[in-house]
C-alpha positions as CSV (number, residue, x, y, z in Angstrom):
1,X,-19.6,-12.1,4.2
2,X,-15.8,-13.1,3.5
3,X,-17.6,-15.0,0.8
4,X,-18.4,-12.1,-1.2
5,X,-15.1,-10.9,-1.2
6,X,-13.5,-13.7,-2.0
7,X,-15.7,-14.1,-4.9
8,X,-15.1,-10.2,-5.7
9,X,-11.3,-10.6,-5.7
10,X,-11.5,-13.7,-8.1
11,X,-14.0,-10.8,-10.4
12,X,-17.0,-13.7,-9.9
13,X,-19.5,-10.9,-10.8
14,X,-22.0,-13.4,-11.0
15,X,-21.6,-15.0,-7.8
16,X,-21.4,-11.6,-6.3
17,X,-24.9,-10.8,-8.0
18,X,-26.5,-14.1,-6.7
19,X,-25.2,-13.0,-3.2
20,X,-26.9,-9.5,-3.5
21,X,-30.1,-10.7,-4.6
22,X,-31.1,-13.5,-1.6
23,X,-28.9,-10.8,0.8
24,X,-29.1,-7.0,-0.7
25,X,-28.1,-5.3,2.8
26,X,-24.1,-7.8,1.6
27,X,-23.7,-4.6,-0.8
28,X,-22.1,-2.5,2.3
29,X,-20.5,-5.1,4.0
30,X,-17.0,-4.5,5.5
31,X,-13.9,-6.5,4.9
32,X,-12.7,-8.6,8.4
33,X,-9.1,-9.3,9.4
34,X,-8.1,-11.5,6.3
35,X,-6.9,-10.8,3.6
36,X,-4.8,-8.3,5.4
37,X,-4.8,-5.4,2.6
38,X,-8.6,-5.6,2.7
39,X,-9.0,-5.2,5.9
40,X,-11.9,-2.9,7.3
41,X,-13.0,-2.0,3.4
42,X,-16.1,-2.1,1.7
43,X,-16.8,-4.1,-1.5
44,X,-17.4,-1.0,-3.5
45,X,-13.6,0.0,-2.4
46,X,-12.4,-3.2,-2.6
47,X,-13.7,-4.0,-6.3
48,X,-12.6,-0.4,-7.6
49,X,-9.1,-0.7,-5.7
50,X,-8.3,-4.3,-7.5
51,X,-9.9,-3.6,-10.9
52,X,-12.7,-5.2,-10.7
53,X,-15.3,-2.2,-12.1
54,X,-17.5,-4.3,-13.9
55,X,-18.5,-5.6,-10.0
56,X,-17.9,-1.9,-8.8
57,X,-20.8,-0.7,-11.6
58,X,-22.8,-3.7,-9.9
59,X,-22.6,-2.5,-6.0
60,X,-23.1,1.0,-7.2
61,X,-26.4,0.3,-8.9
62,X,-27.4,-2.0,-5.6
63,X,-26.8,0.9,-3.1
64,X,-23.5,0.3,-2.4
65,X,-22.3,3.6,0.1
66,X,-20.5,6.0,-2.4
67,X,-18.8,7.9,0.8
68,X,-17.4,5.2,2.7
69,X,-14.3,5.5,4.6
70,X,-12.4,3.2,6.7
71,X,-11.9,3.1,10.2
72,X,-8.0,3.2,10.8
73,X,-6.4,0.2,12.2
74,X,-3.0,-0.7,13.5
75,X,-2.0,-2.8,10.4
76,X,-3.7,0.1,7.8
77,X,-3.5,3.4,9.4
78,X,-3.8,5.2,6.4
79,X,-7.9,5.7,5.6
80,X,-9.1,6.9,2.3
81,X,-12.7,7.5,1.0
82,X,-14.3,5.4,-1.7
83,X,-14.2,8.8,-3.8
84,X,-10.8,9.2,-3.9
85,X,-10.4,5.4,-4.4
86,X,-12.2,6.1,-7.6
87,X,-10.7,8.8,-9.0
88,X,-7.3,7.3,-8.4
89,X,-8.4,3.8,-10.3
90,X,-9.6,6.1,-12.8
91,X,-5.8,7.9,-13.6
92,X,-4.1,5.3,-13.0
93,X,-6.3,3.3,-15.9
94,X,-5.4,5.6,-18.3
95,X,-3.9,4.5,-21.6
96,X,-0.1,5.4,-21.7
97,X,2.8,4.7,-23.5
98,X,5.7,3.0,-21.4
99,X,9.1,2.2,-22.1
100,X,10.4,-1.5,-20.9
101,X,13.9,-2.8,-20.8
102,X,14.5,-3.0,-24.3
103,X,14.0,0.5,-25.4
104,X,10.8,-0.1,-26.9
105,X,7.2,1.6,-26.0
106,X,4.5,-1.0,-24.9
107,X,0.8,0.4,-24.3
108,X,-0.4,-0.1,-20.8
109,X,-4.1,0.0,-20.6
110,X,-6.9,-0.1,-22.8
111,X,-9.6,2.2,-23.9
112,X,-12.1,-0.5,-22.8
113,X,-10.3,-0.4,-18.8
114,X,-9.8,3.3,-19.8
115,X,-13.8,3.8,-20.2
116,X,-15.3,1.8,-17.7
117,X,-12.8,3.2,-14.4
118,X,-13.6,6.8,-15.9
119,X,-17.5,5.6,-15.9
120,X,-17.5,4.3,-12.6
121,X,-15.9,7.5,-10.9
122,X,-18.3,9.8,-13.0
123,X,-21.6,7.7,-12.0
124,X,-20.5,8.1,-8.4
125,X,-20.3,11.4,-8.5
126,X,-23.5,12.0,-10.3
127,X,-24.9,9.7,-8.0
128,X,-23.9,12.4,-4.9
129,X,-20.3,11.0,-3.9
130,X,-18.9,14.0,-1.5
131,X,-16.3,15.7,-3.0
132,X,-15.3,17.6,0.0
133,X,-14.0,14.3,2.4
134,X,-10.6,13.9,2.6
135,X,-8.4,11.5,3.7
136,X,-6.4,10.4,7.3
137,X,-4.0,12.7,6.0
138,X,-6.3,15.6,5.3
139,X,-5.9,15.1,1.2
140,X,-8.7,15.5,-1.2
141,X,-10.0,14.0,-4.3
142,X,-7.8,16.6,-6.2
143,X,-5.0,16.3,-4.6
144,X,-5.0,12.1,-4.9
145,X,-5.7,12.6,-8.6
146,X,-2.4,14.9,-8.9
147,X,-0.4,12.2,-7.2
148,X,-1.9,9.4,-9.5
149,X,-1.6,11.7,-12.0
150,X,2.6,12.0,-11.5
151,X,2.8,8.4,-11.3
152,X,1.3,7.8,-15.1
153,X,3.3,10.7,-16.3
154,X,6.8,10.6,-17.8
155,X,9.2,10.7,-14.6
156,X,10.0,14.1,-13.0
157,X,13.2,15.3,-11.2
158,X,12.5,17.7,-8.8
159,X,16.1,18.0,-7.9
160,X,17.3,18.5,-11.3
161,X,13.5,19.8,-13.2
162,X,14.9,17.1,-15.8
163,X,11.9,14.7,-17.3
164,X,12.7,11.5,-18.6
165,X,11.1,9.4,-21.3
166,X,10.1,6.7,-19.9
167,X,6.4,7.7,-20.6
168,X,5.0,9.0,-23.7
169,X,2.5,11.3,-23.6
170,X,0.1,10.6,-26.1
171,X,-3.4,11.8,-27.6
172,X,-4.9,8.8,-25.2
173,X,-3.1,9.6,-22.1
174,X,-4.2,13.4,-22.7
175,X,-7.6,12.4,-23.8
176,X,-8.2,10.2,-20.4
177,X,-6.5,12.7,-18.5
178,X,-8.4,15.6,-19.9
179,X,-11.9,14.1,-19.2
180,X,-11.4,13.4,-15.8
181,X,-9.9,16.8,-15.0
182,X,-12.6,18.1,-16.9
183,X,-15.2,16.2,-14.6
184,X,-13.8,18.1,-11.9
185,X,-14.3,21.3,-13.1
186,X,-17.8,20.1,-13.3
187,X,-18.0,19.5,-9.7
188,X,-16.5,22.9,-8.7
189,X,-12.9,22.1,-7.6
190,X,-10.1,24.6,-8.5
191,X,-6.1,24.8,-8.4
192,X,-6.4,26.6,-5.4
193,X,-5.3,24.4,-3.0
194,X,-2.8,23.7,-0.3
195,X,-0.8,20.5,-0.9
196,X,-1.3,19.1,2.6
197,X,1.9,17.0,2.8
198,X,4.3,20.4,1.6
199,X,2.1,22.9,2.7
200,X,2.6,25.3,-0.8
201,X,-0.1,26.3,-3.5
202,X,-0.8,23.0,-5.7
203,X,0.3,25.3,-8.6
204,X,4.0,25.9,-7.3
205,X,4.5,22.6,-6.3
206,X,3.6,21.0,-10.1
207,X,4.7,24.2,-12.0
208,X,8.0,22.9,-13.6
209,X,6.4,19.3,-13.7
210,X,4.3,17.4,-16.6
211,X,1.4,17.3,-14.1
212,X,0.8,21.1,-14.3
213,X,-0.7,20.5,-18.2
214,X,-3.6,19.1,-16.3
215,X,-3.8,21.0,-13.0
216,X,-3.7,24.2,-15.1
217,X,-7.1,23.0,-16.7
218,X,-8.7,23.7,-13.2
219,X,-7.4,27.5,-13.0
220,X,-10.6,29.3,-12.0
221,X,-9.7,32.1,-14.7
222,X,-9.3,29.8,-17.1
223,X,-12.6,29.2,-19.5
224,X,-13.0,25.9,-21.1
């Protein structure tokens, strides 16, 4: 078993493949004690959480459990469904424009990474992934996608509402964006939510903040 995932983590997708077919019930095998940040995980989260989606397409198509979760641990307490493993890889994929030490703007990303992390979190859901599970914490697949979604936008002072430029936010990072909110809206989910970790409206918490150009996408009054 700790075969597979070493093979996973070194993105052997053919050695991976060769394992599935003499062993198919491997596809929803669970991670042991080592390597430590793996612990307890399945392959499918495993080969979306290190970027490996190629491998990820590859244990979907095999059966691989599309609402997995972890059992906490001492070491990991924190437990997060495969869903929202997905939907995070997919944001945080997403093409974007950074500024690096010497003032200049350097792409992070490609469309090619860009398509195939939005591909594998749309297949999932297509394929049945629950929407509704949420994590240790009591957050859901929207509310993970907001925080990813802060992380790949320009930085945001809450203190001072002040946003820096040290992302740009171009067509592509409004075009990945875009679709992935847009696959929500698909799947029923709304801005009306409770941030669990501040307990206010989703909506006042992102208002003043670049995120709220995508939240607002999933008003319910608004029509697309």
């Amino acid at each position: 078993m700790q075969k597979t995932f070493q093979l996973l983590r070194r993105g052997d997708i053919e050695g991976v493949r060769q394992i599935l077919d003499r062993k198919p019930e491997e596809v929803n095998a669970v991670s042991g004690d080592k390597p430590k940040r793996d612990q307890g995980q399945s392959l499918l989260q495993v080969a979306i959480k290190s970027g490996h989606l190629d491998i990820a397409d590859l244990l979907i198509d095999r059966g691989g459990d599309l609402n997995f979760i972890e059992e906490p641990t001492e070491l990991n307490p924190f437990c997060q469904p495969v869903i929202q493993t997905a939907g995070g890889r997919a944001v945080f994929d997403c093409r974007r424009m950074i500024k690096r030490w010497n003032g200049q703007y350097e792409m992070y990303s490609s469309k090619e990474k860009a398509d195939q992390s939005f591909k594998v979190f749309k297949k999932m859901l297509e394929l049945g992934a629950d929407i509704s599970q949420k994590d240790s914490h009591g957050g859901t697949l929207l509310q993970t996608i907001l925080i990813e979604t802060k992380e790949v936008l320009p930085f945001f002072s809450w203190r001072t509402k002040e946003t820096s430029d040290n992302v740009l936010i171009t067509d592509e990072l409004r075009h990945d964006l875009n679709r992935i909110y847009d696959l929500l809206i698909r799947y029923g989910v709304t801005s009306e939510e409770i941030s669990v970790y501040y307990k206010v409206p989703l909506k006042e918490l992102y208002q003043d903040s670049p995120t709220m150009e995508f939240l607002k996408r999933l008003d319910p009054s608004r029509s697309l």
